[in-house]
NUMARLUM-9789 format. One record per atom (N, C-alpha, C): residue in three letters; x, y, z. Coordinates in pm, whole numbers, plus 50000, padded with zeros to 5 digits. Example, Ala and Ser with C-alpha at 12.3 -4.5 7.8 and 13.67 -1.06 7.14 Angstrom:
ALA513194943150780ALA512304955050780ALA513204967050780SER512854977550708SER513674989450714SER512905000350787
//
This chain:
UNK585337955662436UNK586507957562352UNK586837972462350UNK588197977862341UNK588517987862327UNK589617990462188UNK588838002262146UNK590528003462022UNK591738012862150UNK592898009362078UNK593698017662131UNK594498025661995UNK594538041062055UNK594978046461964UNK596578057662005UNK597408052761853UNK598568056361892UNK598678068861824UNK600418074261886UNK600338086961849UNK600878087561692UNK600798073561630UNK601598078761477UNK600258076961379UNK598468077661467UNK597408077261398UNK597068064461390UNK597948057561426UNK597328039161403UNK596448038461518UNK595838029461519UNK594988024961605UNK594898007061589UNK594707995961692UNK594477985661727UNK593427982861827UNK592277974461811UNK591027968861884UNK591727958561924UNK591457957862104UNK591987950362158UNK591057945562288UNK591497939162400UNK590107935962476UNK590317944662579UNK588817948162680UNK589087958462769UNK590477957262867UNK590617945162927UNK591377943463043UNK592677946762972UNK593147938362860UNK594517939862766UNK594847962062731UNK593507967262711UNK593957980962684UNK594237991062868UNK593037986262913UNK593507988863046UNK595257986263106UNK595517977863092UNK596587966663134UNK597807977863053UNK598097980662899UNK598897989062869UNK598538003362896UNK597468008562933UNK597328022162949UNK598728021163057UNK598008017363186UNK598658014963314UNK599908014263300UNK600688003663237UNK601768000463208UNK602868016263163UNK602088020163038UNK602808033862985UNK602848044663100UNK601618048363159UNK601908054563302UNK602738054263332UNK603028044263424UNK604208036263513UNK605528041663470UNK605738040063334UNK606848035763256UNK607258051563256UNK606118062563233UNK606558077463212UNK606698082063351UNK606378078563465UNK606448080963582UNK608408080263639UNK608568069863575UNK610208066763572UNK611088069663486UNK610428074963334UNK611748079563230UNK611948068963149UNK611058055363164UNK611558044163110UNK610448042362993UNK611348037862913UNK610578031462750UNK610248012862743UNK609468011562711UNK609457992962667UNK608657993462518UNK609027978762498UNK608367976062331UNK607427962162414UNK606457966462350UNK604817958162404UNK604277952762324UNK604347937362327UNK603627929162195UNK601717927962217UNK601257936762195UNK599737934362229UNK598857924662137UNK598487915162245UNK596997908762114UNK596167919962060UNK595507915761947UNK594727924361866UNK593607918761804UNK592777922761778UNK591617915961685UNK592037922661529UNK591817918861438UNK591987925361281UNK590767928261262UNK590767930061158UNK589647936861084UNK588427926161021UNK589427913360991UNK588637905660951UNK587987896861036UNK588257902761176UNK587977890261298UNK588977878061365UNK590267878661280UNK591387871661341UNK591617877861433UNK593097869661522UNK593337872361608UNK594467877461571UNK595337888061659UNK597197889961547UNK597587900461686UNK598467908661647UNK599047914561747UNK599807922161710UNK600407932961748UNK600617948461722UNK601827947561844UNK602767958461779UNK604187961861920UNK603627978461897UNK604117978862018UNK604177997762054UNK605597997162140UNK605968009262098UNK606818012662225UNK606168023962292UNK606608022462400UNK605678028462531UNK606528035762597UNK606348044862666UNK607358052862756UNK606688070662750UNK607488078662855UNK607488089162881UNK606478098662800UNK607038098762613UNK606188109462528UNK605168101862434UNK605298088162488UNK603918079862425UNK602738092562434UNK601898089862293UNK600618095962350UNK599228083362264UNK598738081562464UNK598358066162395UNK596818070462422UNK595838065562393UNK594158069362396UNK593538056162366UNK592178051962423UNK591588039062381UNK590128050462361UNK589318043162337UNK587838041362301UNK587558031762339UNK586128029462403UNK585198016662415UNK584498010462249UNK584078002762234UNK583957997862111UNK583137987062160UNK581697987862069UNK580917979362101UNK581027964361999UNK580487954762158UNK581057940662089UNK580317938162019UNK579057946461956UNK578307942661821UNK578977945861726UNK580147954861713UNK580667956861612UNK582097947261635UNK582947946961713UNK584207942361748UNK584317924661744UNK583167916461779UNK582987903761814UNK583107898361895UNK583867887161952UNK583547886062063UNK584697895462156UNK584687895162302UNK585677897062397UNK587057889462323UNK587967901962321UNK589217892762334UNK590147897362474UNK590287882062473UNK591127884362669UNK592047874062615UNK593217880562717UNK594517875862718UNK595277876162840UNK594807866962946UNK595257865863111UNK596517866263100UNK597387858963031UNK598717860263120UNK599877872663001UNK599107877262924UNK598977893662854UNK599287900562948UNK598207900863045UNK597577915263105UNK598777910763235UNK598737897763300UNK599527894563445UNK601077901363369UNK601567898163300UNK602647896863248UNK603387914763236UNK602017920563184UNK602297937763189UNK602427945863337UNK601397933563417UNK600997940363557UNK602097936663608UNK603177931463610UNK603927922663675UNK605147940263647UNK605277936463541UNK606207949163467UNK606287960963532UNK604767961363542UNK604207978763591UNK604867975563739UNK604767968763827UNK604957964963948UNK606567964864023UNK607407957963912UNK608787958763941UNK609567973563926UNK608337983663837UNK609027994263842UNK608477999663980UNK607117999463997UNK606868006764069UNK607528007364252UNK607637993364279UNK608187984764351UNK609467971464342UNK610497984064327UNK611797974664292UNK612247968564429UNK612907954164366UNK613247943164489UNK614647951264588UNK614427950064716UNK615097958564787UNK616637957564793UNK617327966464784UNK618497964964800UNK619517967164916UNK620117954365006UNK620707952065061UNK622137961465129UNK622127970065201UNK623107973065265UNK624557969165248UNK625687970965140UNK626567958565178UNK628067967765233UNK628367959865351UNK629017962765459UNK630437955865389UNK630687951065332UNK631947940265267UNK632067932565427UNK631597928665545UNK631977920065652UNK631797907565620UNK630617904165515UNK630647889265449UNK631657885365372UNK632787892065360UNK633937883465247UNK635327887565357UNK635057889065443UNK636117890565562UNK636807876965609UNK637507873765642UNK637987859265641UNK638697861065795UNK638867850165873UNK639287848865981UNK640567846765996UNK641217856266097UNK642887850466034UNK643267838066089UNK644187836265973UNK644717817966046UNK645627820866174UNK645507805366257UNK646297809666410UNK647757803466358
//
């Protein structure tokens, strides 16, 4: 488990792969100038499960800690969390290519 800690002093315990997963993400995001709002799972205090938003981008200043699962409980993992951020991080990093356009596809043949 890792806490993650934000820059307005809050902090949220969350699972390793899930804090990994937004570190990365905010990277990405300051690498391009771009901001997002990030619904993260969370563990509480009392051992529920709940979830925390950040916005993320450029002057984020984001920090985790490791946090031992004798104190934290169990692992919390959240697969399609973490796919879902990686996916994010990915379309910036690698945007879908853009096509050449010549206008010859809307050219019409003249009538005889």
């Amino acid at each position: 488990m890792q806490r993650i800690y934000y820059c307005t002093g809050t902090s949220f315990l969350t699972g390793d792969d899930v804090a990994d997963a937004v570190l990365e993400y905010a990277w990405v995001l300051a690498q391009y100038g771009r901001f997002d709002l990030v619904r993260i799972p969370t563990r509480r205090a009392d051992g529920s499960d709940g979830s925390s938003t950040l916005l993320v981008g450029p002057s984020s200043q984001i920090s985790t800690e490791e946090v031992a699962l004798a104190e934290a409980g169990e692992e919390l993992v959240a697969r399609e969390f973490v796919q879902s951020v990686k996916e994010r991080a990915a379309h910036l990093r690698d945007p879908l290519p853009v096509v050449d356009f010549d206008g010859s596809m809307f050219e019409t043949e003249p009538d005889d």
